[in-house]
C-alpha positions as CSV (number, residue, x, y, z in Angstrom):
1,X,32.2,2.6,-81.0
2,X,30.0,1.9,-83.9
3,X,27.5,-0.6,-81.4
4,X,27.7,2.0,-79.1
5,X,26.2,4.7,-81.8
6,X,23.8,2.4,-83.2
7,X,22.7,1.4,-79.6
8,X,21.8,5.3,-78.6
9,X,20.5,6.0,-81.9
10,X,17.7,2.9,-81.6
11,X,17.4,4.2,-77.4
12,X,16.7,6.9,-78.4
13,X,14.5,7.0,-81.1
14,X,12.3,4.4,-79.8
15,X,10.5,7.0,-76.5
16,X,10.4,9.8,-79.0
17,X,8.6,7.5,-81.3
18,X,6.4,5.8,-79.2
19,X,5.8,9.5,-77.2
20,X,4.8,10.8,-81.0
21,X,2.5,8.1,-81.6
22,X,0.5,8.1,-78.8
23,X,0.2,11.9,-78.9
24,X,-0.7,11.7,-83.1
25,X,-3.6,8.5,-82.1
26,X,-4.6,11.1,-79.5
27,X,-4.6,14.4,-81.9
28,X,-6.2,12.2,-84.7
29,X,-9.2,10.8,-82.7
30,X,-9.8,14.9,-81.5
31,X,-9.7,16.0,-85.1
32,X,-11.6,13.3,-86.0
33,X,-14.3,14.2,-83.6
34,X,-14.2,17.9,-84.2
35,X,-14.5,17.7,-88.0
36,X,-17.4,14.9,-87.4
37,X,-19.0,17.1,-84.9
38,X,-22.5,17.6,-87.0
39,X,-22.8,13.9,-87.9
40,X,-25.8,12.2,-85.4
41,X,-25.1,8.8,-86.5
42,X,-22.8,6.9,-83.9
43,X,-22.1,3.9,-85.8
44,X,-20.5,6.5,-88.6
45,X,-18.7,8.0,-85.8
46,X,-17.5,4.6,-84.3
47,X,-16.5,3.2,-87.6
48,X,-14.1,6.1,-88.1
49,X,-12.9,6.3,-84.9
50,X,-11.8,2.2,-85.5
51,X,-10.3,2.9,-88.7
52,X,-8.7,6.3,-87.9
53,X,-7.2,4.3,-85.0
54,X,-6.6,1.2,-86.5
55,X,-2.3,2.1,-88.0
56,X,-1.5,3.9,-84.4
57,X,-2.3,0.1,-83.4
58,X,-0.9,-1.6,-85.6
59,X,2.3,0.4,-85.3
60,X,2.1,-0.5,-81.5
61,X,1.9,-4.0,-82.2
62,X,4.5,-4.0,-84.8
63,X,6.8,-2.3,-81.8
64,X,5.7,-5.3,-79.5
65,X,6.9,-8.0,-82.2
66,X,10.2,-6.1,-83.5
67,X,12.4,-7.0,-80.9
68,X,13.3,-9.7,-83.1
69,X,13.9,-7.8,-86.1
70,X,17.1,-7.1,-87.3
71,X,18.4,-3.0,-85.9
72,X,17.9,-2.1,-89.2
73,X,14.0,-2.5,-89.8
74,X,13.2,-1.5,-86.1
75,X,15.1,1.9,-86.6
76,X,13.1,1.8,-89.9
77,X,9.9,1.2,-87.8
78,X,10.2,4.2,-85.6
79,X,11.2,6.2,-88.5
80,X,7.9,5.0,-89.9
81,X,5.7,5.8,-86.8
82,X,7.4,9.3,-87.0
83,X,6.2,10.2,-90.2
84,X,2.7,8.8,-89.9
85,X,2.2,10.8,-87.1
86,X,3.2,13.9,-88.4
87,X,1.7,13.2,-91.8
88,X,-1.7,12.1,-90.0
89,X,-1.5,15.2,-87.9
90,X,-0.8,17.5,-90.7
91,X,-3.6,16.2,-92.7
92,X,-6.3,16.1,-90.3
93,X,-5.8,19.4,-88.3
94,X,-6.6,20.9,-92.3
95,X,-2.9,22.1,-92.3
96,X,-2.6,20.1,-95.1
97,X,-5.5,19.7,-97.4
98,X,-6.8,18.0,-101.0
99,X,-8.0,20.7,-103.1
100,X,-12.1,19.6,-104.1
101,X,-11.8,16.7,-101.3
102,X,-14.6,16.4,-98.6
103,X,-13.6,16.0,-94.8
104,X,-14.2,12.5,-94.5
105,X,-12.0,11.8,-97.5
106,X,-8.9,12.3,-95.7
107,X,-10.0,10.3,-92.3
108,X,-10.3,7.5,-94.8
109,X,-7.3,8.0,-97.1
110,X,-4.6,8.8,-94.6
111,X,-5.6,5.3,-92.5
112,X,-4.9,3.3,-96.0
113,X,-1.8,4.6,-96.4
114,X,-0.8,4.1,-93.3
115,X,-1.6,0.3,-93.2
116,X,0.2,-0.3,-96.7
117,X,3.7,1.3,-95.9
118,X,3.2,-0.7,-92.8
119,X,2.5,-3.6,-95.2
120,X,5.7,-3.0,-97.1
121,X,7.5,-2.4,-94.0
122,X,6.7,-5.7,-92.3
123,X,7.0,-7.4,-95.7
124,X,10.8,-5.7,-96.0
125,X,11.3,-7.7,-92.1
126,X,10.2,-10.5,-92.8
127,X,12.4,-10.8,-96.0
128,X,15.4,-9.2,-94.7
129,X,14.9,-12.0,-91.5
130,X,14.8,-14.6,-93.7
131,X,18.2,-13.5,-95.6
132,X,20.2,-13.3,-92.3
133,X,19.2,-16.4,-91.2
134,X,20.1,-18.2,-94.5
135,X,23.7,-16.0,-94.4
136,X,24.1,-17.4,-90.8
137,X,23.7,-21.2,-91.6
């Protein structure tokens, strides 16, 4: 019963993860475009758009690789992918907002978060990997 749960729970959570980050990459390059409407230089604009971007990826290719991980850290993963999309979204729509920040601020902020709980998460893999192997020998 218990492989059962944890089996629907990772089935589950998974689509509505992957759904939310392709909808938040999506949402996130249209806010990033709207609030950079005014700007006339395309390299800033591509720069952004690269970085703003760049943790939807990453979190992509993380999901590729963590078929391998333990349940644990892949249910950890798409947890992970949930909140940096809503968290993304919130911030860049303005729903959320710095007090005294500029625009930009937050389109460059909000990717380097992103990229370092993704850090600590594939760190918190790799070690947890290495742990089960060493209990299984």
């Amino acid at each position: 019963m218990k492989t059962v749960k944890k089996f629907l729970t990772i089935s589950i959570l998974q689509p509505v993860a992957l759904t939310a980050l392709y909808c938040a990459a999506g949402g996130s390059f249209a806010f990033m475009l709207y609030t950079g409407r005014y700007n006339d230089s395309y390299f800033l604009m591509l720069a952004f758009t690269v970085w703003v971007l760049s943790p939807f990826v990453a979190l992509l290719v993380a999901n590729a690789y963590s078929k391998r991980w333990p349940l644990l850290t892949r249910q950890t993963l798409y947890w992970l992918m949930i909140l940096i999309t809503v968290v993304s979204l919130l911030f860049y729509s303005g729903t959320v907002s710095v007090p005294g920040a500029k625009p930009a601020f937050v389109f460059l902020i909000i990717p380097l978060v992103s990229w370092i709980l993704l850090g600590l998460l594939i760190l918190a893999a790799g070690w947890q990997s290495r742990r089960l192997n060493e209990a299984n020998k």
